[in-house]
MOPAC internal coordinates of N, CA, C and O (Angstrom, degrees):
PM7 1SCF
backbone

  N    0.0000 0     0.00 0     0.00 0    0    0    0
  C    1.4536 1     0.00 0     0.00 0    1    0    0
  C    1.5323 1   108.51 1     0.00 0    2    1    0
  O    1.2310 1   124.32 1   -57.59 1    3    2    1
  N    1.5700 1   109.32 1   122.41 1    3    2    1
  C    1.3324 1   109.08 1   168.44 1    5    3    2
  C    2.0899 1   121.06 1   -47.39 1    6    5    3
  O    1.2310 1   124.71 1   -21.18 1    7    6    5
  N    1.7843 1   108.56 1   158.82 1    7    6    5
  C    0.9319 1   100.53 1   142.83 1    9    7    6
  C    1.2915 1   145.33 1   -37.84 1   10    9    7
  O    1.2310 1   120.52 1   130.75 1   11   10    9
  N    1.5958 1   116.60 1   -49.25 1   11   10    9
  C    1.3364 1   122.11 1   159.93 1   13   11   10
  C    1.2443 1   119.74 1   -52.48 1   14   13   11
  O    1.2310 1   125.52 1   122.86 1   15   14   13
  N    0.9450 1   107.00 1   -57.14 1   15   14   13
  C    1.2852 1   102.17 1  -166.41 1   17   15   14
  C    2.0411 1   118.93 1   -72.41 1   18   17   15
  O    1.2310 1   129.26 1   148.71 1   19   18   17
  N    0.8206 1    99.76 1   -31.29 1   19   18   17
  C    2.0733 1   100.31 1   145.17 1   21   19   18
  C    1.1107 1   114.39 1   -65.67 1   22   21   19
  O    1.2310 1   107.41 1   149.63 1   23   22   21
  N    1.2375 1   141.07 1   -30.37 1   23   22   21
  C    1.2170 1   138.18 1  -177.28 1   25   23   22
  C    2.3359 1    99.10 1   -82.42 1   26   25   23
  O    1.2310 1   123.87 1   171.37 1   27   26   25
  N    0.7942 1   110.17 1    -8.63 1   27   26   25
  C    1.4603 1   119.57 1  -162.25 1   29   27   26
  C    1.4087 1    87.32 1  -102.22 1   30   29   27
  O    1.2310 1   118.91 1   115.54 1   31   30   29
  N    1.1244 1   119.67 1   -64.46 1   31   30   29
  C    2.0032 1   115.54 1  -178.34 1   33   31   30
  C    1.3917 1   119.03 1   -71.74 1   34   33   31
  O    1.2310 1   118.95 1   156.04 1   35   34   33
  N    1.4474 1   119.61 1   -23.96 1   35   34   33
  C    1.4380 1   109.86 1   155.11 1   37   35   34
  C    1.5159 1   139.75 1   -36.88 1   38   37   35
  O    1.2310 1   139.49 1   126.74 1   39   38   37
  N    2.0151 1    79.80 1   -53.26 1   39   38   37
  C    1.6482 1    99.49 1  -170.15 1   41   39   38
  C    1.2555 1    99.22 1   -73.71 1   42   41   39
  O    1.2310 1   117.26 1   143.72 1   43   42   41
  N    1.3783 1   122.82 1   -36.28 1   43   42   41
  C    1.8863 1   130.78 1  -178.39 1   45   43   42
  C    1.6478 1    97.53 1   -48.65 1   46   45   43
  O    1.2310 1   115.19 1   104.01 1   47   46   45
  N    1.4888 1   126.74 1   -75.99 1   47   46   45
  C    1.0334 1   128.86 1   156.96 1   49   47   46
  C    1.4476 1   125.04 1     7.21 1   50   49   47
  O    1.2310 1   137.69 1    94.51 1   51   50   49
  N    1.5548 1    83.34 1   -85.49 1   51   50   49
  C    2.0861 1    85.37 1  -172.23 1   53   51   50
  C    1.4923 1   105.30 1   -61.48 1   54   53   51
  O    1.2310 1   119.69 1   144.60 1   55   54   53
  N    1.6572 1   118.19 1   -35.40 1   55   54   53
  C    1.6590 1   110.39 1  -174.40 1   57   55   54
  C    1.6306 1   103.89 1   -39.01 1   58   57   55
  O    1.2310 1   131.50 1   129.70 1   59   58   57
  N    1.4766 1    95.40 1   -50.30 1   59   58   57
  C    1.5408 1   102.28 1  -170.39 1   61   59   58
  C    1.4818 1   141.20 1   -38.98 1   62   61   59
  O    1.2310 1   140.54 1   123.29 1   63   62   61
  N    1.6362 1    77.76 1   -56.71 1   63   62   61
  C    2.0085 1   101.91 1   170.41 1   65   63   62
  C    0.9522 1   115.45 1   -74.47 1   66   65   63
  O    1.2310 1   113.37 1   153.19 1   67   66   65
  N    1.7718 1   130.14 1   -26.81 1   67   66   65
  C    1.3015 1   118.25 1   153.40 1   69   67   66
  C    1.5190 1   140.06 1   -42.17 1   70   69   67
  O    1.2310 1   129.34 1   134.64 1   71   70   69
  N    1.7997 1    99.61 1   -45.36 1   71   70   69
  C    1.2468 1   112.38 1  -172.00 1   73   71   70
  C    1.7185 1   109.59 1   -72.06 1   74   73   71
  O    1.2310 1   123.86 1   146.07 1   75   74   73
  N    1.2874 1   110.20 1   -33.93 1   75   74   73
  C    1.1306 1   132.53 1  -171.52 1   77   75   74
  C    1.8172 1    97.68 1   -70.08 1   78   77   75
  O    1.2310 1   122.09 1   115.71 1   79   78   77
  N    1.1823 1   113.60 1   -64.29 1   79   78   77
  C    1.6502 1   111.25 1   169.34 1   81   79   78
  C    1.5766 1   123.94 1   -53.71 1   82   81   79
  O    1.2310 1   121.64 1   170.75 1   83   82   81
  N    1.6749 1   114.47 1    -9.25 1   83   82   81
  C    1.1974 1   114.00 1  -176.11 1   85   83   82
  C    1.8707 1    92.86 1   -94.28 1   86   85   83
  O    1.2310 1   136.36 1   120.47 1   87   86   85
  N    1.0730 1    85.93 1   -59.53 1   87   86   85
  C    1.7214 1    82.53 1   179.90 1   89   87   86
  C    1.2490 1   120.80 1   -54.37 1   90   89   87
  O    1.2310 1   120.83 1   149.12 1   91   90   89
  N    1.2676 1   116.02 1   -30.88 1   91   90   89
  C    1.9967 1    90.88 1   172.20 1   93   91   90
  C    1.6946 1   107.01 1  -103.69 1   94   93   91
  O    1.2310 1   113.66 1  -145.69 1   95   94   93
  N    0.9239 1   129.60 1    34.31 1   95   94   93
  C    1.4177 1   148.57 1   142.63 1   97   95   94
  C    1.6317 1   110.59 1   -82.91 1   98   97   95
  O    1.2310 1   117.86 1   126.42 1   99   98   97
  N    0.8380 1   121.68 1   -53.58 1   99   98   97
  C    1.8769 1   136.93 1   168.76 1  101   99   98
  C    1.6839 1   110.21 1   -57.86 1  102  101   99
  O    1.2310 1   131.62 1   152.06 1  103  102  101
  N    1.4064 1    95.17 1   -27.94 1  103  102  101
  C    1.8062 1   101.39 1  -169.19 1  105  103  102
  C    1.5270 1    83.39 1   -98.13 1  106  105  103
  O    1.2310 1   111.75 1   122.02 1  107  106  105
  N    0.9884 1   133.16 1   -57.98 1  107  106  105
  C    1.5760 1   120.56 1  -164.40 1  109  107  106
  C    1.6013 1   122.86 1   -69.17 1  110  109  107
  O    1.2310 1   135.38 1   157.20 1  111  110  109
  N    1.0607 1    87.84 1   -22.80 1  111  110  109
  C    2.1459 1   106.55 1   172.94 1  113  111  110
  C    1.2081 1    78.53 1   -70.21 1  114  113  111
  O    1.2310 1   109.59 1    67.55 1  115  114  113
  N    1.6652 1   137.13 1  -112.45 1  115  114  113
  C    1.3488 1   145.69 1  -168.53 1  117  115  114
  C    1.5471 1   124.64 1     9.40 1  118  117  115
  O    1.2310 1   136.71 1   112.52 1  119  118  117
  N    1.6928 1    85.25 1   -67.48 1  119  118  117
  C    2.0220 1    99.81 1  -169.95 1  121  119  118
  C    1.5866 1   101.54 1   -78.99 1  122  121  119
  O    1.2310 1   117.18 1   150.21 1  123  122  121
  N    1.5710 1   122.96 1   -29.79 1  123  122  121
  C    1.4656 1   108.63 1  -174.35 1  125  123  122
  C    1.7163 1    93.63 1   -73.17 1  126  125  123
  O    1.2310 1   115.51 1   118.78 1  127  126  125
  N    1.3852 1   126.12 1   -61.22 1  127  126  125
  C    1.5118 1   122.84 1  -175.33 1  129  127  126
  C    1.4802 1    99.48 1   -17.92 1  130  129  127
  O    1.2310 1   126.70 1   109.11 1  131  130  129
  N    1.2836 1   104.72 1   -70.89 1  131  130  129
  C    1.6390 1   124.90 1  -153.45 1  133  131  130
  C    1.6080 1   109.68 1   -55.97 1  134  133  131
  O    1.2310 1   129.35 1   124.86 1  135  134  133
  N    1.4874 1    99.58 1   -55.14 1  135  134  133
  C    1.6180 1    97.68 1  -169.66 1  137  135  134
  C    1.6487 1   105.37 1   -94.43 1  138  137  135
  O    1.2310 1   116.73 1   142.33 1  139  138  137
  N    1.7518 1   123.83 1   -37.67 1  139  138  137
  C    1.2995 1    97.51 1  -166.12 1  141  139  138
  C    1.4415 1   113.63 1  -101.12 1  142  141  139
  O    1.2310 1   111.08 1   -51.92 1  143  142  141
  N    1.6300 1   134.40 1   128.08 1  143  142  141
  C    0.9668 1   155.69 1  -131.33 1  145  143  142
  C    1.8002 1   116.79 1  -122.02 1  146  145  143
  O    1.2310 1   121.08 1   149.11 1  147  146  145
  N    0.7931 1   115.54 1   -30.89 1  147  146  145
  C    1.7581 1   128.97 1  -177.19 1  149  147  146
  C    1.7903 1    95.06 1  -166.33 1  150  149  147
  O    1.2310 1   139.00 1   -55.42 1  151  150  149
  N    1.9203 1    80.77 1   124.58 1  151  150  149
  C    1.3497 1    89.58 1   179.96 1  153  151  150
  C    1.6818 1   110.36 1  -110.37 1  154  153  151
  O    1.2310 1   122.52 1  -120.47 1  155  154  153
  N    2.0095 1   112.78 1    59.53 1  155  154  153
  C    1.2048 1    91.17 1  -174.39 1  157  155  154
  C    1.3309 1   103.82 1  -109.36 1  158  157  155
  O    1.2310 1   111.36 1  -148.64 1  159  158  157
  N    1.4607 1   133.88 1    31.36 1  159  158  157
  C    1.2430 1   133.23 1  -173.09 1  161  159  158
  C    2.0982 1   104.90 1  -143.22 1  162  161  159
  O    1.2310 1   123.49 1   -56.81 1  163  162  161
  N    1.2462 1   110.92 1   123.19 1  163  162  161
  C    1.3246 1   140.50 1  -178.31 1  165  163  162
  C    1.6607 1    99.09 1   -22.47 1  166  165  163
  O    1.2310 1   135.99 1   124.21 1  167  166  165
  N    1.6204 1    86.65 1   -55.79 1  167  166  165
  C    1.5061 1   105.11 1  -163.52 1  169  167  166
  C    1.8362 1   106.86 1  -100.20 1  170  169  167
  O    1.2310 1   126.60 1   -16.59 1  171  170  169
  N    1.6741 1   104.91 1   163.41 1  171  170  169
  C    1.4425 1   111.24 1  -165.40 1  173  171  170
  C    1.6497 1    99.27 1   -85.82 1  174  173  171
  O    1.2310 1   117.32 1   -45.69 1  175  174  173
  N    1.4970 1   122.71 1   134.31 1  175  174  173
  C    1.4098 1   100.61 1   172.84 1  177  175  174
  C    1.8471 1   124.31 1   -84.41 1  178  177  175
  O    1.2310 1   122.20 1   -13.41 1  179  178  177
  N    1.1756 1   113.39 1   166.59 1  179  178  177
  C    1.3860 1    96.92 1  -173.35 1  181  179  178
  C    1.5908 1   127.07 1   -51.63 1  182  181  179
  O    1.2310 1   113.29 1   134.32 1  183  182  181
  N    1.4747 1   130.29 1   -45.68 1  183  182  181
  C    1.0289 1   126.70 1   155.57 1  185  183  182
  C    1.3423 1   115.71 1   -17.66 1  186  185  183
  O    1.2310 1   121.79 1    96.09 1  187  186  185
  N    1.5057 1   114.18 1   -83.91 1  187  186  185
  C    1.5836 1   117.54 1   177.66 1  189  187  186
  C    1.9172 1   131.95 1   -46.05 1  190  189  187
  O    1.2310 1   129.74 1   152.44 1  191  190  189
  N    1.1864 1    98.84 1   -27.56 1  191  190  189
  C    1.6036 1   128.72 1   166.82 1  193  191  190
  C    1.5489 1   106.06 1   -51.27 1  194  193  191
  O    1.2310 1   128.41 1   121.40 1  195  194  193
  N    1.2645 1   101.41 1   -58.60 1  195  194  193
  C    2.0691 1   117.24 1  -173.47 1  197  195  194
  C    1.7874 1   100.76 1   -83.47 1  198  197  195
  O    1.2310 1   116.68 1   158.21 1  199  198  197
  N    1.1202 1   123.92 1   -21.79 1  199  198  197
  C    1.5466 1   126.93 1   171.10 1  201  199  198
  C    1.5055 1   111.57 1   -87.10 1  202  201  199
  O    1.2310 1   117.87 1   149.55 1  203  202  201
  N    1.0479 1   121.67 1   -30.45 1  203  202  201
  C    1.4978 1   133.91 1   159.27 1  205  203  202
  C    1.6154 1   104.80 1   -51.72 1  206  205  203
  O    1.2310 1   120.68 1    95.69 1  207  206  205
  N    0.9282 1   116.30 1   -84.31 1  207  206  205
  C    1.3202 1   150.27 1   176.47 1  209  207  206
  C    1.3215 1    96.08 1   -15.98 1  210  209  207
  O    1.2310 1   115.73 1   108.43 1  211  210  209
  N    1.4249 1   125.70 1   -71.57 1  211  210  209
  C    1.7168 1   143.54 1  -155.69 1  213  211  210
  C    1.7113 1   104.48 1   -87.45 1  214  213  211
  O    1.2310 1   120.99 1   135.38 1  215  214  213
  N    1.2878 1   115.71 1   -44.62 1  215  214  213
  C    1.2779 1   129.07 1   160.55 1  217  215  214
  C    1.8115 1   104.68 1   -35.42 1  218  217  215
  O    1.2310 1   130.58 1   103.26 1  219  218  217
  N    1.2606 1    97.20 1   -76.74 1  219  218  217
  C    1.8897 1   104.37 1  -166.23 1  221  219  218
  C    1.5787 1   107.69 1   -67.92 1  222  221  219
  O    1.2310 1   123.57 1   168.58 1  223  222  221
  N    1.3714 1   110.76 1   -11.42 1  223  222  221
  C    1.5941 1   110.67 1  -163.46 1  225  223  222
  C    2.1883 1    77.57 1   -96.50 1  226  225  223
  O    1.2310 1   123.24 1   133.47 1  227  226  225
  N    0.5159 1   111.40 1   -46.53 1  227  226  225
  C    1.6403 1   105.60 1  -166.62 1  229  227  226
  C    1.5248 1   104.83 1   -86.73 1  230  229  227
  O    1.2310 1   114.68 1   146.13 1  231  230  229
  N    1.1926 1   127.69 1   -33.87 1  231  230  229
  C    1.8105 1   130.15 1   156.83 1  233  231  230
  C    2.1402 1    96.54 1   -49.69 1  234  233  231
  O    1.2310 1   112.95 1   127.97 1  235  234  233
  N    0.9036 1   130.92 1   -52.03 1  235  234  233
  C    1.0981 1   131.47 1  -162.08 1  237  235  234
  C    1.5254 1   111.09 1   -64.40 1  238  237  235
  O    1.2310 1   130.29 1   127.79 1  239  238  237
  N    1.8572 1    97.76 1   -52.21 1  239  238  237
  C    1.3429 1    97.50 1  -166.25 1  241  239  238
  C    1.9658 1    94.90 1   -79.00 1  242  241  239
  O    1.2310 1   119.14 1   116.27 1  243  242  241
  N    0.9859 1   119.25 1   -63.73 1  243  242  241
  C    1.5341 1    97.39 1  -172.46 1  245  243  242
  C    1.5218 1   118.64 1   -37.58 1  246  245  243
  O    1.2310 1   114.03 1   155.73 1  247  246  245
  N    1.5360 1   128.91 1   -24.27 1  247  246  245
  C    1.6260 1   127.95 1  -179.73 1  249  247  246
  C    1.7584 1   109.03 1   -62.93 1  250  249  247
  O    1.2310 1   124.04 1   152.13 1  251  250  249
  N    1.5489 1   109.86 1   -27.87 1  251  250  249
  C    1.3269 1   131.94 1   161.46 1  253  251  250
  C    1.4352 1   111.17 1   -53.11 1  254  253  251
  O    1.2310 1   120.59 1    90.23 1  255  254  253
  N    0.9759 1   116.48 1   -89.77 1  255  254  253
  C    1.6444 1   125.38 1   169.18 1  257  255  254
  C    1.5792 1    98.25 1   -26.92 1  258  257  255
  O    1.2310 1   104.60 1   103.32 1  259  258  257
  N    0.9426 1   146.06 1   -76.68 1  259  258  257
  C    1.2968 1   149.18 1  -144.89 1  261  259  258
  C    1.5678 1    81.72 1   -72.83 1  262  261  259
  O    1.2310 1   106.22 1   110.87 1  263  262  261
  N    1.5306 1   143.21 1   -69.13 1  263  262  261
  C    1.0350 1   118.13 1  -171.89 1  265  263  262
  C    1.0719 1   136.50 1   -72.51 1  266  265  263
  O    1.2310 1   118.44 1   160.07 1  267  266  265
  N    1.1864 1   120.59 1   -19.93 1  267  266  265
  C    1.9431 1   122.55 1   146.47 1  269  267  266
  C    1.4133 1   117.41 1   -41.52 1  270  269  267
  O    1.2310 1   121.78 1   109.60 1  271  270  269
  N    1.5490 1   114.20 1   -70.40 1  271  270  269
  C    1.3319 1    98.64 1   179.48 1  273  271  270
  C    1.8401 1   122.55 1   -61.78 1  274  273  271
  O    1.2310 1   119.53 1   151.95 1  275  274  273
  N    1.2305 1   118.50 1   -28.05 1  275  274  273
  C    1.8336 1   127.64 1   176.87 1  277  275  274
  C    2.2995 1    86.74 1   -55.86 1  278  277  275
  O    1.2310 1   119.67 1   123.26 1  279  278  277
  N    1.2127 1   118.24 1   -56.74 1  279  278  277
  C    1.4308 1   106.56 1  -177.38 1  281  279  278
  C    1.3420 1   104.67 1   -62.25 1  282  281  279
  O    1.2310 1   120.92 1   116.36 1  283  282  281
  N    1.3528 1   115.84 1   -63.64 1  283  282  281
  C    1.5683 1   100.23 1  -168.22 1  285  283  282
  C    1.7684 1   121.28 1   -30.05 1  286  285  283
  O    1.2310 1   127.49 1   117.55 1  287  286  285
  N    1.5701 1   103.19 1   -62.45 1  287  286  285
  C    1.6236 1   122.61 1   179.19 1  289  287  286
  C    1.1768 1   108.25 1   -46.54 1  290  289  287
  O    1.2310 1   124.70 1   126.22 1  291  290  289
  N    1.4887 1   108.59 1   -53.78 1  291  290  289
  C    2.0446 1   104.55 1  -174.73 1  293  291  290
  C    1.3226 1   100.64 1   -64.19 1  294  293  291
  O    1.2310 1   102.16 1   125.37 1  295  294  293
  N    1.1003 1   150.23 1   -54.63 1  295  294  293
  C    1.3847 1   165.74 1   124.89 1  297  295  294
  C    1.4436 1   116.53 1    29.13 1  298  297  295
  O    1.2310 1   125.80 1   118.95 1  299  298  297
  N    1.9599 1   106.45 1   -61.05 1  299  298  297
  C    1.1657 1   119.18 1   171.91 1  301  299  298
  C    1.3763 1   118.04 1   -72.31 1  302  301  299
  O    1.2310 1   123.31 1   151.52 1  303  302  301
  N    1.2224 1   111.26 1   -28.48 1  303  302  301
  C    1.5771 1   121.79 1  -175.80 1  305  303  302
  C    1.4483 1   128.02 1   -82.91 1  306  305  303
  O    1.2310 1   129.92 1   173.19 1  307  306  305
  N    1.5528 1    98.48 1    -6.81 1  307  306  305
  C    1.5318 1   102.89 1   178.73 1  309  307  306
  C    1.3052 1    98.24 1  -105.24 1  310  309  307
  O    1.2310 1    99.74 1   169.96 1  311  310  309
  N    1.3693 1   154.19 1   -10.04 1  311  310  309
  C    1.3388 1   147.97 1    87.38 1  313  311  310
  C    1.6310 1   116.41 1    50.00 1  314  313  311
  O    1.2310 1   140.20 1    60.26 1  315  314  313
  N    1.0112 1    78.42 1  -119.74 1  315  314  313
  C    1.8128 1   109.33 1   160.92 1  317  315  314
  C    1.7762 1   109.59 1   -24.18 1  318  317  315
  O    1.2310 1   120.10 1   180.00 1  319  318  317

């Protein structure tokens, strides 16, 4: 493997972990806004626990969807 080309999967790399650190930064702003409500207890109460829960389970699966279809399209386009 060329220099370049290590130098090409590095940078692929960090794009990655970036994107990946932006999105569950985006997911955790979101689901805490959404589900946790009064912060006068240490612990999460159950309500907020099961809103947590459904929040990150459905933030997750649509980030899926979005990256299936982002491959499919890039996919189709290198095609062409």
């Amino acid at each position: 493997m060329s220099k370049q080309e290590q130098e090409q999967r590095v940078n692929n790399a960090k794009n990655e972990i970036s994107a990946f650190s932006d999105m569950y930064n985006r997911m955790l702003k979101q689901c805490f806004e959404k589900c946790v409500e009064h912060y006068h207890d240490s612990e999460l109460a159950l309500g907020e626990n099961v809103c947590i829960d459904r929040c990150v389970s459905k933030y997750v699966s649509a980030q899926e969807k979005v990256g299936a279809t982002m491959t499919k399209v890039t996919s189709q386009m290198q095609q062409i």
